[in-house]
N, C-alpha and C positions, 0 to 999 in steps of 0.2 A: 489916563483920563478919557481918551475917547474911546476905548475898550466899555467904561464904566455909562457913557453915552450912549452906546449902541444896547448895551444890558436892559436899560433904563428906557429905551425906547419898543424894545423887545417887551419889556413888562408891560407898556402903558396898550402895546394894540394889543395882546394875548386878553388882557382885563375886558378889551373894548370888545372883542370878538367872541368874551364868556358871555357877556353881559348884552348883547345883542339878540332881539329876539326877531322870530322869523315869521312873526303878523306885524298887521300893518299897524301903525304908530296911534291911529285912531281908535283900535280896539285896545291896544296896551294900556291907553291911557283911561277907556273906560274901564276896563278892568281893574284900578288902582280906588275907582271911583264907587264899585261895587261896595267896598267897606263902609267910606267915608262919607258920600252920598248916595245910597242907591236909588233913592227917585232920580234923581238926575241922569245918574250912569241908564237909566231905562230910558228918557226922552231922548238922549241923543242915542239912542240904538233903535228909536219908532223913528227920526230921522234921516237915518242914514238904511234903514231897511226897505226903502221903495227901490231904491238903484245900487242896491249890493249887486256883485259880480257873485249870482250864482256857481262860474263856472270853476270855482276857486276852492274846492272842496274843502280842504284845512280852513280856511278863513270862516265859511259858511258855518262847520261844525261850531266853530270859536265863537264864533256870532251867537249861534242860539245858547252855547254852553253859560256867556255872556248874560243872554236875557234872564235864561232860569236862577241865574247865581245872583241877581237883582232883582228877580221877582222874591226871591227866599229871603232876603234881605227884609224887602218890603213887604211882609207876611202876605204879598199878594198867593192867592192858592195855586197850589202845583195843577201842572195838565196832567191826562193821561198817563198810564207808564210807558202809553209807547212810544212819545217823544224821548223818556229818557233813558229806554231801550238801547232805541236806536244813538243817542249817543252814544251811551256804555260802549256796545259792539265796533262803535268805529274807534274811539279809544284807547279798546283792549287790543282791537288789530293792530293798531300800529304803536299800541305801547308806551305811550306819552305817560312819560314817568313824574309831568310835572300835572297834566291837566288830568291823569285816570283819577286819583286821590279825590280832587273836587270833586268828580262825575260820581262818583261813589260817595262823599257827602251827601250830596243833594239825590242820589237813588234813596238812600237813609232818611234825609227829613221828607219825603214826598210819603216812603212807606208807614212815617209817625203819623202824617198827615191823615192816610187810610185807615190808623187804627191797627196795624201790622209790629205790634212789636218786635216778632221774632225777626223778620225779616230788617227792619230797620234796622237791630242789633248787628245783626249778618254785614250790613254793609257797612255801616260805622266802625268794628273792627275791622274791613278791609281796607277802608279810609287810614286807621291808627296804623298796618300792615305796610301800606305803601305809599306813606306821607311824609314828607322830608321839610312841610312847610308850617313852621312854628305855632302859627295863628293858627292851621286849619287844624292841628292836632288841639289844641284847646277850647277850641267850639264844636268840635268832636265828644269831646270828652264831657262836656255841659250839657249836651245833648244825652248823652248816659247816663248822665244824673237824673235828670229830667225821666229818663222813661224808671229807674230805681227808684224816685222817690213817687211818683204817682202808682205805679205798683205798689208801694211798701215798703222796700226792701232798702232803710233808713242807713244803715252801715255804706252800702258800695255807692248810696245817692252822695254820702259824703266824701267818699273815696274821690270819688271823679271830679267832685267839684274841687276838692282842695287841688289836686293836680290842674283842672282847668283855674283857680288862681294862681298856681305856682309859675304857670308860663304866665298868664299876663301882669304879674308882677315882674319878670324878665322882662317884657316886651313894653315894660311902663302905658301898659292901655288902662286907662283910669275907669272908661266907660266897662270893660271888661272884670276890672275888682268889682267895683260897685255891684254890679249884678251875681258875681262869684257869692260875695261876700253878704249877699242877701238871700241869695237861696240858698246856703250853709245855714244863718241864721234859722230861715222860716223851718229848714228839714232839723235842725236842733230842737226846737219847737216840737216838733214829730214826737221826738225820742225822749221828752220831758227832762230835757237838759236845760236845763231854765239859765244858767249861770252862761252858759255858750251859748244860747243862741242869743241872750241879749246883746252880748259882747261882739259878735260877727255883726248881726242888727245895728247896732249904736258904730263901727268900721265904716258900715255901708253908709251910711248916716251921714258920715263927716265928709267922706270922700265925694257925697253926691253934691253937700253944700257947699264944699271947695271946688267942684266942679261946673256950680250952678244950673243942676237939672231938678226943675221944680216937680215932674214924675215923677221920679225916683227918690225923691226929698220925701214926697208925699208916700211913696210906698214904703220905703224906711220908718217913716214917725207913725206908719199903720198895722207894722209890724212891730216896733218894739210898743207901741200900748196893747194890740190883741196878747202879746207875750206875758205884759203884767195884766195884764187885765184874770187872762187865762191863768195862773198861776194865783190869783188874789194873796199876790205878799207886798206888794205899795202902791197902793189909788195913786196918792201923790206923783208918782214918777208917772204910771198910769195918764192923768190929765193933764200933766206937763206934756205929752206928746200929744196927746188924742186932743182935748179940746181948742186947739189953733185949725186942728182940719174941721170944725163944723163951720168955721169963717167962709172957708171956701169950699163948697161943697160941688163936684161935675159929677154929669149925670151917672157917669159910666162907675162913679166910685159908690153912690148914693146909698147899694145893698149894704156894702161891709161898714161905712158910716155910722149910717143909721144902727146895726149890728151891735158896733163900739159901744153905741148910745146906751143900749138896752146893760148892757153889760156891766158897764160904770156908774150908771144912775144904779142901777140893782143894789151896787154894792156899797154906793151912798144913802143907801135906804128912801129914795127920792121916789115913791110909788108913780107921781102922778107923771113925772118927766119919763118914767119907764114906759107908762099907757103913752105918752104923748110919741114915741118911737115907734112907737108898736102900731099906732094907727100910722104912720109913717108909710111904714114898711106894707102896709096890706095896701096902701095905694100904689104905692113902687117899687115893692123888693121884688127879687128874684126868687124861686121857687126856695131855696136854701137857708136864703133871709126869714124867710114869713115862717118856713117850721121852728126855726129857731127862734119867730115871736109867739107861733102861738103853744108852744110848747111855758115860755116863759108866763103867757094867759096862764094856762093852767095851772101851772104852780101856783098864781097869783090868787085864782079863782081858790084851791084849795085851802088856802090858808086864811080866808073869808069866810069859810064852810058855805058854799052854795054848791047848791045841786051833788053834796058829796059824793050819792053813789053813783050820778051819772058822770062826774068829773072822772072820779075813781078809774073808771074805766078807760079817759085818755089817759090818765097816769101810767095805768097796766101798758097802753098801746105805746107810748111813748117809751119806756121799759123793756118791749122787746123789739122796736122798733132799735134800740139802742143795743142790746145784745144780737141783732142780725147784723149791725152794721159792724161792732168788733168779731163775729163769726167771718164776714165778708173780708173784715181787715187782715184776718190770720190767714185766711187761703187766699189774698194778694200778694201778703208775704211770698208764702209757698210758692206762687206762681212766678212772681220776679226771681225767686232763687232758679227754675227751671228755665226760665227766660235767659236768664245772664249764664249759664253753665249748656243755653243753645247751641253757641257757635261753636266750643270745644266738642260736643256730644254727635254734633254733626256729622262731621268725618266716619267715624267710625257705625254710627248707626246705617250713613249711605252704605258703605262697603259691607257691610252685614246684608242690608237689604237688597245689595245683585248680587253678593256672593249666591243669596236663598236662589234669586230669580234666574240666574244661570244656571242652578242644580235645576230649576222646574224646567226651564228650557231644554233642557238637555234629555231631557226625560221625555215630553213632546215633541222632540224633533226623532228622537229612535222612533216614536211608532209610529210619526207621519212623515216620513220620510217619503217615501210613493206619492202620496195625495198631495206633498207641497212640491215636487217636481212637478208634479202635472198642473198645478196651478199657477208655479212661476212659469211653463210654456204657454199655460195659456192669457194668460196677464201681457205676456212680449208680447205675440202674439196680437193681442188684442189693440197693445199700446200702437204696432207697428203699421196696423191698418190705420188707426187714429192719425197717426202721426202723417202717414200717405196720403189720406185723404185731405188732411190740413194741408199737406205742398202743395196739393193740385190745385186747392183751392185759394190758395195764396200764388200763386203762381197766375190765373185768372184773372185775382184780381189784381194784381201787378202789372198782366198785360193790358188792364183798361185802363189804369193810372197812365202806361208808358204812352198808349196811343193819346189820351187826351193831351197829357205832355209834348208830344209830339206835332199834334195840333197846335198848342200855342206857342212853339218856338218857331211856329212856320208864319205866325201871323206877326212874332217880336224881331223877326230874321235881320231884315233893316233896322231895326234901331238898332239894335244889339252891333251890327257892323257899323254903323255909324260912331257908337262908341268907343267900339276897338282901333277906328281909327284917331282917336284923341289924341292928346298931348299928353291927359295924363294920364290915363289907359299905359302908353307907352310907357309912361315912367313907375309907374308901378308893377308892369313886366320886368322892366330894367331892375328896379330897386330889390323884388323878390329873386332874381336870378342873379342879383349881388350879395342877396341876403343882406341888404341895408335898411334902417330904420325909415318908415314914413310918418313924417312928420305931419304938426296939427294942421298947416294950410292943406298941403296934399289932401288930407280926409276930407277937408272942408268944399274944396275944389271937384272931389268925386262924390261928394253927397248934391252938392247941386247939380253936378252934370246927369247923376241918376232922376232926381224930381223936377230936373227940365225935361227929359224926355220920356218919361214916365213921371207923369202929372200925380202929384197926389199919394207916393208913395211911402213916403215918411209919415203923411198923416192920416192913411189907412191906415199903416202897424197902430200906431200909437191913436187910432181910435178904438182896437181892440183893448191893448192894453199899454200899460208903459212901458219901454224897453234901457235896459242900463247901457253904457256906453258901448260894451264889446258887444252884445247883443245885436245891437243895430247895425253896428260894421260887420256883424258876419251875414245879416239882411245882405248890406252894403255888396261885398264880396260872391255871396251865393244871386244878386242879379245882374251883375256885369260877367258872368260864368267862370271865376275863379274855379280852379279845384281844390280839392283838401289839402293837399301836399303842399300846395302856394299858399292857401290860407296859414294852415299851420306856419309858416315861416312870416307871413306877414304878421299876423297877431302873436307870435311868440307862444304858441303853443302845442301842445301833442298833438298830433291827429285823433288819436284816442277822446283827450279832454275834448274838442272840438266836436266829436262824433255825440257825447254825452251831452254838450250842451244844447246842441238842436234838438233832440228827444227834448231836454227840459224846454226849451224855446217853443215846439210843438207843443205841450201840454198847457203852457203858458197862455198862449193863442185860443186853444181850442178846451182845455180843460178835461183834456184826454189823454192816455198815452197814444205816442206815434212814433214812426220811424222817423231817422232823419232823414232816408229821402225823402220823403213827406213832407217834411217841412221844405225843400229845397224845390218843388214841384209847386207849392204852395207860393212860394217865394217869387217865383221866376212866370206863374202867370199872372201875378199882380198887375 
């Protein structure tokens, strides 16, 4: 029995020690929040991003990996690539087998974002490559439908989607069928599969009103009417969907509405309710809307006989206007199938293309072999004076820095010994040469003994800029003349990370790069 005890106890901390993560409890928890709420999960990350601990690199990367993963959420627009570069590269260095996956999602939706398909592809299988996390592999995979079916290429848009609802029917995410199960629908539509796409449509339909999401209710009952509508095989089923949306009509849906209107009056043979859309639509539709009213003009106009030969002529225009746009649909095809057959093509095109560039190389380097000796000495050469001249000159001005420095510790000489002779001066000698912890009064007690005799110095920093908690105690420590080595043991850190943070503290102050002595020079004639 207590064999069976000790087993049992052995499993409950191994479980607690898998499942333990190594950031801080306030990003884990945003991070949960990314799915569920991403507005939210973004104001408590503008919250807590005044007094983050820069100096905490892992956390820092997590932090912004964080914001992007909540801005993408909230279709707010990607930055730069080189924010997400530079994620990437810190990532792949140290191989975070749970966070590279995301980092390479969101490299993917940023490059849709630019219009970059191939590239977007590229990353998205490397997402499916090195993903071990359910959810991300199936909004991965929505996402490839997504670029398949806006190409054309109707077959693999359905491929992906069905696999992105097969996981979220595992994962019971109702909000993830619905949307599965709606663009299957709209891309069956595509393929003039009329019998399946209503069926995915009229899924999405029921799940959305058992869900009670009144978008998606509404974009369901907007797809299975354009379905019958487009298909002209039953008005009836037709305006059983479509005429409860003209009750409520927002602005944003207003084109494809009105669209409906034109479509179903037409085939009601209702002329004047079609006109009555139709001037609709020239006050508020969208470019896409209004050709597809005045194209409907036309017909209307022709079947009046007015102006035949001059109508005639939008007929012809509309006519080929319509054979460029299925010419265009066949070479998107084409183009999606080259797009999606990228990332395999890749490999082997690269290693073709240096195998070539190494044969040419090799060929320019036998006949300039001479002439690039004497260019790489003269390049050293050249670098090596550069680089001499830089010491000397840094060296210059290092010794004007040292003497002004020297200047003001001749004028802080008494205070500074005044302090060292403290009480807690000493005990913070004592505590770092015990390597014991100091506690919040302690700090409290050497932050005023520093802004009583040095008037004003906490709220000098912090008229420059704001400073986070460790930030300000390495202030704290760099004007009572700690050194790095004590520092480091006091604050619990490398000397290294310490070295890195005053660089960043420096640029923070001043909006510059600098050394850390710089900043400690800086520090100590306040």
């Amino acid at each position: 029995m207590t064999n069976k005890i000790k087993i049992l106890l052995l499993a409950t901390l191994f479980y607690t020690s898998c499942n333990s993560s190594k950031y801080p409890k306030s990003l884990v928890e945003i991070d949960s929040l990314c799915y569920s709420n991403p507005q939210l999960a973004l104001t408590k990350l503008e919250q807590i991003g005044n007094n983050f601990d820069t100096t905490q690199t892992a956390y820092w990367m997590y932090y912004n990996l964080l914001k992007l993963k909540a801005q993408e959420k909230t279709c707010t627009p990607h930055p730069n690539l080189g924010k997400i570069n530079l994620l990437k590269s810190y990532y792949e260095r140290n191989d975070d087998k749970k966070l590279l996956p995301e980092i390479y999602y969101l490299t993917g939706t940023t490059y849709l974002d630019l219009h970059d398909s191939p590239q977007a592809l590229e990353y998205f299988h490397k997402t499916l490559n090195e993903c071990k996390d359910i959810r991300l592999k199936g909004l991965t995979y929505a996402q490839l439908g997504y670029i398949m079916l806006y190409q054309g290429n109707f077959s693999s848009a359905i491929d992906f989607y069905k696999k992105s609802y097969h996981i979220d029917l595992i994962r019971n995410d109702i909000k993830g069928q619905i949307y599965d199960l709606r663009d299957l629908g709209y891309t069956y539509a595509n393929t003039n599969k009329v019998d399946s796409a209503i069926f995915f449509s009229q899924q999405s339909l029921q799940l959305a009103l058992k869900a009670k999401m009144p978008k998606m209710i509404t974009s369901a009952k907007s797809s299975l009417a354009n379905i019958y509508l487009d298909s002209r095989q039953d008005v009836d089923s037709a305006a059983k969907y479509f005429l409860p949306l003209l009750n409520d009509i927002r602005e944003e849906n207003k084109s494809g509405t009105f669209s409906m209107a034109i479509k179903y009056y037409k085939l009601c043979n209702l002329p004047d309710s079609v006109n009555y859309y139709i001037k609709k639509i020239e006050e508020t539709g969208d470019v896409y809307a209004k050709e597809a009213a005045y194209r409907e003009k036309v017909e209307m106009a022709l079947k009046k006989n007015c102006s035949y030969k001059d109508l005639l002529s939008w007929k012809l225009f509309i006519q080929y206007a319509d054979s460029i746009e299925n010419i265009s649909n066949a070479n998107a095809i084409a183009k999606s199938q080259s797009l999606y057959d990228y990332t395999q093509k890749e490999k082997e095109y690269i290693k073709l293309q240096n195998e070539n560039k190494q044969h040419k190389l090799w060929q320019i380097i036998y006949g300039l072999t001479t002439l690039l000796t004497f260019l790489l000495f003269y390049v050293y050469y050249k670098k090596y004076k550069i680089a001499k001249n830089e010491q000397k000159r840094q060296t210059m001005e290092l010794q004007h820095i040292l003497e002004k420095s020297a200047s003001q510790k001749t004028n802080n000489k008494d205070t500074l010994s005044q302090i060292k002779e403290t009480n807690i001066y000493s005990i913070f000698i004592q505590k770092t040469q015990n390597k014991n912890n100091i506690n919040e009064n302690e700090w409290k007690e050497l932050d005023e003994l520093v802004n009583k005799n040095y008037y004003d110095f906490k709220i000098t920093l912090y008229r420059i800029c704001k400073l986070s908690e460790i930030e300000y105690r390495i202030c704290l420590l760099l004007k009572v003349g700690f050194t790095l080595s004590d520092m480091a043991i006091i604050l619990h850190r490398e000397p290294s990370t310490l070295s890195m943070a005053r660089k960043r503290l420096y640029k923070k102050l001043f909006h510059k790069d600098g050394k850390a002595e710089e900043l400690d020079i800086f520090i100590r004639s306040i």
